[in-house]
MARPANU-442733 format. One record per residue: residue in one letter; y, x, z of N, C-alpha, C in turn. Coordinates in steps of 0.2 Angstrom, whole numbers, plus 5000, padded with zeros to 4 digits. Each point is the difference from the previous one (the first is absolute). Example, Ala and Ser with C-alpha at 12.3 -4.5 7.8 and 13.67 -1.06 7.14 Angstrom:
a497250665039500649965000500650045000s500549984996500650045001500549965003
***
This chain:
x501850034926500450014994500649955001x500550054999500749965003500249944993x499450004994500349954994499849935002x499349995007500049935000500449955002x499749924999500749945001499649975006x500349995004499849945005500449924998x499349965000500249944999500149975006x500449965000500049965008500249914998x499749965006500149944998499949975007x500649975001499949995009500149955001x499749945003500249945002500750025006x499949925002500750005004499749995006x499750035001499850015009500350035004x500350064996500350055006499550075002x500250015003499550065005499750015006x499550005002500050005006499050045002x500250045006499550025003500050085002x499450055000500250055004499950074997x500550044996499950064997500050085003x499450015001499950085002500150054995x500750014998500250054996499750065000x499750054995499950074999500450025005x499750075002500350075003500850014998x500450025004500650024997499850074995x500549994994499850054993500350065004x500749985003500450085003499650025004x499849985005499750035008499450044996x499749954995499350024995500050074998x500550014996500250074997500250055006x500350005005500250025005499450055005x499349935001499850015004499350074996x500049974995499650054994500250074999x500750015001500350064998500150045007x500249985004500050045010499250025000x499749934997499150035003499750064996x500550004993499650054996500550075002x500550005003500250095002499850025006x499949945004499450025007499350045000x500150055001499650045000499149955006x499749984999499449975000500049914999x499549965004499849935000500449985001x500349964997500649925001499749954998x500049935003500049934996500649985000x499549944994500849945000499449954998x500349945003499949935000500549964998x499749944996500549974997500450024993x499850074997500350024993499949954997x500650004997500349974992499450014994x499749944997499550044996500449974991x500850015003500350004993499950054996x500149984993500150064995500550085003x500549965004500450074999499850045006x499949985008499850065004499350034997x499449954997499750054997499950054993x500649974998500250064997500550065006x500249995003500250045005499350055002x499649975003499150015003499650064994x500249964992499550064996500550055000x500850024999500350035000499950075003x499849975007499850065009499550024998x499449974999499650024997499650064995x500649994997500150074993500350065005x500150015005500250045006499750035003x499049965002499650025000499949955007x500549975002500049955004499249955001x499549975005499549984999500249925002x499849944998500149945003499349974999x499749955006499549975000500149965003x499749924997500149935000499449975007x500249995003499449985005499949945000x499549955000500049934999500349945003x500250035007500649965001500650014998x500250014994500750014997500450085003x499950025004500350075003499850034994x500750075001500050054995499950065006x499650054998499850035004500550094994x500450035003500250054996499850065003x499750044996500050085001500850034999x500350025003500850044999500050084998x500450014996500350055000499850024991x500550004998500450034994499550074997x499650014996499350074999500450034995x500249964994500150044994500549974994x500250034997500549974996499749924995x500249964998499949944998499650034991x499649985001499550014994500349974995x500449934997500150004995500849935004x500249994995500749985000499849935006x500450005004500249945004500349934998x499449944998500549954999500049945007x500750004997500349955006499949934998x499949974994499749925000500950004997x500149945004500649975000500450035006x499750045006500350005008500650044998x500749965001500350035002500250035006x499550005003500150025010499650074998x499349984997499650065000500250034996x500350014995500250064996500650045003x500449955005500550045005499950055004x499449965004499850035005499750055000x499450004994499450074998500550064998x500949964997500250064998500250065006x500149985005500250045006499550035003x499249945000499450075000500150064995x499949954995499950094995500750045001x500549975001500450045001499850065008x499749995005499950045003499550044999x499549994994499250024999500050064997x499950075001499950064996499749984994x500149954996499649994992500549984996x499749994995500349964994499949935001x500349964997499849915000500349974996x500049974995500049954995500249925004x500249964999500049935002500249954995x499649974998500549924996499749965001x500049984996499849915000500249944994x499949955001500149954996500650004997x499949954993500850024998500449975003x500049955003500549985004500350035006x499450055003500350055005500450054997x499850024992500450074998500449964999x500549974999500649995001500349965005x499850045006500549985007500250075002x500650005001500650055004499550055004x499950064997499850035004500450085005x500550004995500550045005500250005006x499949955001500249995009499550055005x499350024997499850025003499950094998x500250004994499850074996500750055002x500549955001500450045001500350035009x499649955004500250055006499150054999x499649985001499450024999500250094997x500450014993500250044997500550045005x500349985006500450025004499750045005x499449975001499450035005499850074998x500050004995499650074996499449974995x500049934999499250014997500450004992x499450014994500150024995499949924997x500349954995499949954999500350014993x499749954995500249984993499749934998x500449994997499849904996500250004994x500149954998500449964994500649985002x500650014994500549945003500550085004x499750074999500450045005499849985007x499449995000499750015008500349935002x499849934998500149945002499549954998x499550024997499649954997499350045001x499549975003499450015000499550024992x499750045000499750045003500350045004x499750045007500550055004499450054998x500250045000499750075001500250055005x499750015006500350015008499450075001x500550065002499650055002500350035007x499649975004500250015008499950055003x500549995008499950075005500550045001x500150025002500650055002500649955002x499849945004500749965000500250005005x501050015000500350005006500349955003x500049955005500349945003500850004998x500549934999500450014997500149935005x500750004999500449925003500349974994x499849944999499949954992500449955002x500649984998500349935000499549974996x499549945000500149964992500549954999x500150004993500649964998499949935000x499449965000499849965002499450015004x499949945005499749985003499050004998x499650035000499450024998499450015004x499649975002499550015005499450054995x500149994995499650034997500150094999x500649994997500550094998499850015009x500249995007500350005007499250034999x499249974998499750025002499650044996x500150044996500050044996500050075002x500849985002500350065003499850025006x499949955005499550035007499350024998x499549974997499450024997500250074997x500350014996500250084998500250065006x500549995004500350015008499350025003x499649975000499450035005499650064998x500050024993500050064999500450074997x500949975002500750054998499850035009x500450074996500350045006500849975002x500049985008500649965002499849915001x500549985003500049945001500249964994x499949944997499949964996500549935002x500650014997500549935003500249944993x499949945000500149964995500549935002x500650004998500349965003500349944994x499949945004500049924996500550005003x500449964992500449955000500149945005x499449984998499649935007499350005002x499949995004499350015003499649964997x499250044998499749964994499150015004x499449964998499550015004499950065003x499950025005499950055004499050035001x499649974994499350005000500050085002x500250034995499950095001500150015007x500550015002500250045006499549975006x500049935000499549975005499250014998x499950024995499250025000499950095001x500750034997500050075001500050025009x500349955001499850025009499549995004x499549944994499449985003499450075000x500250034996499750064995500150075004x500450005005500650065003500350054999x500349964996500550034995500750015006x500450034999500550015006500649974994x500149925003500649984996500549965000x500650025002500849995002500249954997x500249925003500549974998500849985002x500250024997500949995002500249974998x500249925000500349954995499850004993x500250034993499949964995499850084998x499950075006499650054998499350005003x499650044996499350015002499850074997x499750045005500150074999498950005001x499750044997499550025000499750095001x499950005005499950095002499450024995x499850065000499550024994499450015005x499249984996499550015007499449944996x499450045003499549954998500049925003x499649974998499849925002499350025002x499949955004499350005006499649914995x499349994999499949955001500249965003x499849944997500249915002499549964997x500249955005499749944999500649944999x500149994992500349954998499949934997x500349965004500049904999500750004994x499649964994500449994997500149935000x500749955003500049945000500249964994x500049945001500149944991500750044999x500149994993500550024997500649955001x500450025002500549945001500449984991x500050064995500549984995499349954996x499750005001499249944997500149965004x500149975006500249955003500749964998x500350044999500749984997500049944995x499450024995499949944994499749955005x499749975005499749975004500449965005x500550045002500749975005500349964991x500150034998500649954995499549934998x499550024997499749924998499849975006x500150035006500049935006500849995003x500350024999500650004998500249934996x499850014994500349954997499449924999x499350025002499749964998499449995006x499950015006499549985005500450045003x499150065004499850025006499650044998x500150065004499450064999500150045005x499450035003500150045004499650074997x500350075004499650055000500050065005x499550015000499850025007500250084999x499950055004499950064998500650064997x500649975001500350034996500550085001x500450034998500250045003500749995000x500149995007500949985001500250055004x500350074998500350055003500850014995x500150025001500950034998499849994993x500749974998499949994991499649974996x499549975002499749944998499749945000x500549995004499949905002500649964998x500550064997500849975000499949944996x499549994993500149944996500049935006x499650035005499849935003500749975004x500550055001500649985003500550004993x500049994996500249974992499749915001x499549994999499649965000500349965004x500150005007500349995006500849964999x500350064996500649984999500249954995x499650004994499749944997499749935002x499950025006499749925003499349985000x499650065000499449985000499550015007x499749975001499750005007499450064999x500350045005499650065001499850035007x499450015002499750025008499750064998x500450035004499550095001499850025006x499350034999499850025008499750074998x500850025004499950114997499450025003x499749975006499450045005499650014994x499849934997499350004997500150014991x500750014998500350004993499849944996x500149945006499549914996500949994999x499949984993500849954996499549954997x500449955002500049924997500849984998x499949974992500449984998500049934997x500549985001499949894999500749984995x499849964995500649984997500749975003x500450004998500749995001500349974997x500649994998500549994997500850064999x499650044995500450084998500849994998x500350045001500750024999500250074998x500449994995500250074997500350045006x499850064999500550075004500250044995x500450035004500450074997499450055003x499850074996499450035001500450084997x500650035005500350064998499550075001x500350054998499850084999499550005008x500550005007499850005007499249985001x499849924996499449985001499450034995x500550034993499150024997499650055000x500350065006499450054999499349955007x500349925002499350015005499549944995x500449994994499649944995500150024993x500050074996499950034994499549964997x499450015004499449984996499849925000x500549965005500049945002500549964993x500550044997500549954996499849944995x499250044997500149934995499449965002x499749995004499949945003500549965005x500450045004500549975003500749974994x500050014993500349994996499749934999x499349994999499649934999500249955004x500050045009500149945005501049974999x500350064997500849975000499849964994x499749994995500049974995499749925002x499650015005499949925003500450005005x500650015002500549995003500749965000x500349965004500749994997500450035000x500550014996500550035001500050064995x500450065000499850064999499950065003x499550034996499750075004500350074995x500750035006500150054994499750075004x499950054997499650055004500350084996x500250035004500650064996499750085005x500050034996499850085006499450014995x499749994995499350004999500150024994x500150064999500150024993499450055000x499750015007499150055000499749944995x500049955001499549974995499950024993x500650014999500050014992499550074999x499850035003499550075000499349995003x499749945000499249995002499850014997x499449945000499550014994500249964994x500549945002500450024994500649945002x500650024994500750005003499849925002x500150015010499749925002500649965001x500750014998500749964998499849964996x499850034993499849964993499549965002x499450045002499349975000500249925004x500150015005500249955005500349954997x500550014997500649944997499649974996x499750074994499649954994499649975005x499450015002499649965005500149925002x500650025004500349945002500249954994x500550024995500249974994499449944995x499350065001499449974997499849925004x500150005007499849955002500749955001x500550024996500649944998500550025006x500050035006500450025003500650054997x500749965001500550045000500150095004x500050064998500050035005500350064993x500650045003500350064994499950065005x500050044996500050095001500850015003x499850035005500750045001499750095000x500650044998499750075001499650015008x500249985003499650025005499649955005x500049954995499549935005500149954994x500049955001500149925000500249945000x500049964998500349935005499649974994x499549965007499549934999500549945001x499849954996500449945002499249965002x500150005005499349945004500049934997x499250004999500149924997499949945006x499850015007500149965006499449984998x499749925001499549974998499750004995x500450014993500050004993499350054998x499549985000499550024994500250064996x499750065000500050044996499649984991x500350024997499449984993499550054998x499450024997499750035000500050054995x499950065002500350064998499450044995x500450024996499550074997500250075002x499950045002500350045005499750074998x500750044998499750074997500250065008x499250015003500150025008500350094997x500350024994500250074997499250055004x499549995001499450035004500150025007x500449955003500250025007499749975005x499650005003499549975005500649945005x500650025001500349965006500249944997x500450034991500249944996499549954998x499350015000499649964996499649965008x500050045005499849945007500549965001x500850045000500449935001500249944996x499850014993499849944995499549975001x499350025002499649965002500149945006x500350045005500349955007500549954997x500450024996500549954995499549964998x499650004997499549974996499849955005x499750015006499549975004500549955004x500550025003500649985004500349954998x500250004994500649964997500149994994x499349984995499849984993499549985000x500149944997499149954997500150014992x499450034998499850024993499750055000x500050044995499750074998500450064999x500150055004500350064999499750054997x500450054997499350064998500650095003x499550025003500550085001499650044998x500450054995499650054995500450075004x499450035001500050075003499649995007x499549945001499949995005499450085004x499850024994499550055003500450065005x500650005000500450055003499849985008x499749935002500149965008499450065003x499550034996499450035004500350075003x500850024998500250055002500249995010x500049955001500150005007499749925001x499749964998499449935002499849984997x499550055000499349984994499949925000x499949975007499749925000500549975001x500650004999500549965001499949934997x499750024992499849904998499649965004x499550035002499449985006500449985005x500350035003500749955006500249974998x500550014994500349914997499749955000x499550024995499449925000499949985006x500050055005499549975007500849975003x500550005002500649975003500449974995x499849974994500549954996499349954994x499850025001499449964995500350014993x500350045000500250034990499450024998x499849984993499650034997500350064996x499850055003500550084995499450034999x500150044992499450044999500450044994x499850085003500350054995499549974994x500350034993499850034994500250044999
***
């Protein structure tokens, strides 16, 4: 229930010790959807056991898809797509899953329904309905085909070449997931180069797939089984670098550092914070510093979207100021994370205003944050990064209401905090 509060109450110890982050949520949904249009047995190890890839997981399922839990944590899939979806598709909150499913169903001879939560029915859905609609598939929503619910009646799709007008690893992998079942080749070209999860698991799968600079072409053609590793999530470790950042040491093992995912950590870096990464075994250790504001333009935020409003909490324990500009995708999450952010901030006494497309924190340097009441708008990034506020840089009691929203991508998130700050935190 996204209406619960988390209470938090953190001595002044700081943080410190070793967090083995969840599965990554993107690779999660990624690894789930390749294994369910391969025609026979895939694994995956390591899945996300967040609310959103398994709503992605029952989603396939209604496809006629088969998954089986084996007792060492491996998902074992039966592939291939049987029959049209038995009753409407809910997405939870995943805005990745309801992207992504939409380019399945856009390639699937059926009908298909998708929504989700209220906060997912109002995120931008055009971006996908309208090249999707260019492909050939039959599509209709709310909003004049912008707003979820989608109603997608696939097939007969022809391969198209798609500027996006922003930068989209989501839309980019939509349209290749659609591409594998258009007549013709499939071309999606980015503004700036944004995770590359798709293309690199579509080649794991053998898919035949083209990269040119900032294009990426997808030919049409089955997928073969796999055996997929899904590694720690690095945007979950993100609230774990910032509170050691500003307040100890933590390490975490495991994580996934490839293209477009570790950029917070070279943020962090330019801020002043002591960071070691060792790419072989994806081990980061992060240790406190003495933080300084940066400048955070358009160039830096397709590699730290998901990373802004914790790395907003570390500018807020920094000197100086942190302006951050190019970020006006925020305003279209799970909820407008410009406001949420600022309010957030604001709650726990720090100076920080709206700009239309970012921000400007005034960092408080040493200065103690005060303790916040914090309305997270239901958005799982804004109510973890108040907590790491909370833990980091205030003695007394905080509370952040919408906390139920954290189980969409770390279920045990509290269960780590307690265990690396000695805060007594406990939903009600």
């Amino acid at each position: 229930m996204h209406d619960s509060v988390l209470s938090v109450s953190a001595p002044a110890s700081g943080v410190k010790g070793t967090v083995q982050v969840p599965g990554d949520k993107s690779i999660s949904h990624r690894a789930l959807i390749l294994s369910a249009l391969a025609e026979g047995t895939s694994t995956i190890t390591g899945l996300s056991r967040a609310e959103d890839p398994t709503h992605t997981r029952g989603a396939l399922a209604q496809f006629g898809v088969e998954f089986t839990d084996q007792p060492d944590g491996t998902v074992v899939v039966h592939g291939g797509l049987r029959h049209e979806p038995v009753d409407v598709l809910d997405c939870g909150n995943a805005g990745t899953g309801i992207r992504l499913l939409s380019g399945v169903c856009a390639g699937f001879d059926g009908l298909s329904v998708l929504t989700g939560d209220q906060y997912l029915r109002q995120r931008p859905m055009g971006r996908v309905t309208e090249p999707l609609r260019l492909m050939g598939a039959q599509v209709d929503a709310r909003d004049h085909g912008h707003l979820a619910p989608l109603v997608i009646r696939g097939a007969g799709l022809t391969g198209i070449s798609y500027e996006l007008a922003a930068a989209s690893a989501q839309v980019k992998s939509c349209l290749l997931l659609a591409g594998l079942s258009a007549a013709g080749p499939t071309t999606v070209v980015e503004p700036h180069p944004t995770r590359a999860h798709t293309e690199e698991m579509l080649l794991a799968t053998g898919a035949r797939v083209e990269i040119n600079g900032t294009a990426v072409t997808v030919h049409p053609g089955p997928l073969t089984p796999a055996g997929h590793h899904v590694p720690g999530d690095p945007s979950q470790a993100a609230f774990w670098a910032v509170a050691a950042a500003l307040a100890g040491e933590i390490e975490m093992p495991n994580l996934y550092l490839g293209f477009g995912r570790a950029d917070f950590l070279n943020v962090l870096r330019r801020m002043g914070a002591d960071v070691q990464m060792e790419a072989s075994t994806g081990s980061v250790r992060v240790a406190a510093a003495s933080l300084c504001g940066v400048e955070i333009t358009g160039a830096d935020v397709p590699g730290i979207v998901d990373e802004i409003p914790v790395l907003a909490v570390a500018a807020a324990g920094a000197k100086g100021t942190t302006v951050i500009t190019g970020a006006e995708e925020l305003r279209v999450k799970e909820s407008d994370r410009i406001a949420s952010t600022v309010a957030m901030l604001n709650a726990f006494g720090v100076r920080a205003e709206e700009r239309p497309d970012g921000m400007v924190i005034h960092g408080q340097g040493d200065r103690a944050f005060t303790p916040g009441q914090v309305d997270s708008a239901g958005d799982h990034r804004i109510a973890m990064a108040a907590a790491v506020a909370a833990v980091a840089r205030t003695s007394g009691q905080s509370t952040i209401t919408g906390w139920g929203s954290v189980a969409t991508s770390y279920p045990g998130f509290v269960e780590d905090l307690v265990a690396v700050s000695g805060a007594r935190a406990q939903p009600i």
